[in-house]
N, C-alpha and C positions, 0 to 999 in steps of 0.2 A: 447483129450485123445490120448494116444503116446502108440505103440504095440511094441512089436520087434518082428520081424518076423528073424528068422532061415534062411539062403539059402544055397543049395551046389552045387558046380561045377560039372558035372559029366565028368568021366574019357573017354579021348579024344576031350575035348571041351576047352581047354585053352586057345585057340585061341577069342573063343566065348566072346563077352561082354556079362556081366552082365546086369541085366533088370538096366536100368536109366532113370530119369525124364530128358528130357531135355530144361527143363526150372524150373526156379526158384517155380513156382506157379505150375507147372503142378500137376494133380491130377494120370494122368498114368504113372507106368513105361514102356519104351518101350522094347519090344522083340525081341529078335535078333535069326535068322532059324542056327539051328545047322545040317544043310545036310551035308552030306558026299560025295553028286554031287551037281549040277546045277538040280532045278526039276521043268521041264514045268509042267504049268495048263495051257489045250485047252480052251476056251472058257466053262462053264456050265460043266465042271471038278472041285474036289474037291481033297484036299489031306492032309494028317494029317501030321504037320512041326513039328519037335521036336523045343526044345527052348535051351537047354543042360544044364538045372539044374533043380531042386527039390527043396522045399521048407518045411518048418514046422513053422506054423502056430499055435499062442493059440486058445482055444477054444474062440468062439464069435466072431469070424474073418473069411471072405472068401475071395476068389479073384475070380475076375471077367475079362475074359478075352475078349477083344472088339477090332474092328476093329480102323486101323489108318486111320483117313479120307483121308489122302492124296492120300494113295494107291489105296483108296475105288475112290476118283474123278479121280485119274487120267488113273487107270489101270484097275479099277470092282474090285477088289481084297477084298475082304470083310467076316468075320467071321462067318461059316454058324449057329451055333447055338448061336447067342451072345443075351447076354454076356452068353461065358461060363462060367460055374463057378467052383470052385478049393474048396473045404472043407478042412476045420482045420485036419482032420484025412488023408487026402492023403499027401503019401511020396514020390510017381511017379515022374517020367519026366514030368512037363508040356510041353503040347504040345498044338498046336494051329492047329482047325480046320478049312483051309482055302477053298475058292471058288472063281473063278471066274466068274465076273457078267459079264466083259466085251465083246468086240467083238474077241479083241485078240489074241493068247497067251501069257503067262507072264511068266518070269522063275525066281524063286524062287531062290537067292545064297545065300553060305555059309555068315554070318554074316551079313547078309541084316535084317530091321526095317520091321517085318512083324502083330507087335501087340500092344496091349498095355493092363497093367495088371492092374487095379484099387483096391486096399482091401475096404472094404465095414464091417462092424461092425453088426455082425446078431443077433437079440433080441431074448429072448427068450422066447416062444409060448407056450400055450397048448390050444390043439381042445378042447373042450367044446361041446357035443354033445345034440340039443336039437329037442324037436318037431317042435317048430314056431323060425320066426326069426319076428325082429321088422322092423318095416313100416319105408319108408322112401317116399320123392317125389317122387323120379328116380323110387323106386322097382329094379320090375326086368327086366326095359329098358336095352338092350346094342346095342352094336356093331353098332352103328351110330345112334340109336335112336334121340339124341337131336340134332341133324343139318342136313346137305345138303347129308354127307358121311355116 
């Protein structure tokens, strides 16, 4: 199934690339930091990176915003709440909530690869509210119940 997705440049980012897959198969488009300086992250520092556009989305559609693993191996650099996510109803600046995991500092520049934005297809639900729920093996085993962790 094939979307079209809506995107807009916002004013003073011309410079900015737009979100692109770079590669034939990829499933994420990458993002690109729309700063207006250079923006260190100290080690176990955080900072919200704009991306310098917006988006409109139909309904049944999100995006989901996820770290790029290269940054994430080489630098700590990695998404603190991922995947974020983007709703068909937001018209905002995406922006990307970044963190550093590393030892180092990192400095975030203008048009640097700092994400990647995957769309994801959301079904539609309704809670159904009941007394009992039905049995299963598991129940209600988690959080490492069936092995070592």
């Amino acid at each position: 199934m094939s979307y079209q997705v809506q995107i807009k440049r916002l004013p003073g980012n011309e410079d900015i690339e737009l979100p692109r897959k770079m590669s034939e198969l990829a499933s994420g488009f990458d993002l690109y930091a729309a700063v207006e300086e250079d923006v260190p992250l100290e080690p176990g520092q955080r900072g919200l990176i704009p991306a310098g556009f917006a988006l409109a989305m139909p309904a049944g559609l999100e995006a989901q915003i996820r770290p790029r693993s290269g940054l994430a191996l080489k630098a700590g650099i990695t998404c603190l709440n991922s995947p974020g996510t983007i709703d068909a109803d937001y018209r905002g600046e995406i922006k990307v909530l970044l963190i550093n995991l590393g030892q180092e500092a990192f400095v975030i520049k203008r048009n640097e690869r700092i994400a990647q934005m995957v769309f994801q297809a959301v079904p539609s639900v309704e809670l159904e509210q009941v007394d009992e729920l039905s049995d299963t093996v598991r129940g209600s085993g988690g959080f490492g119940h069936t092995g070592r962790n």
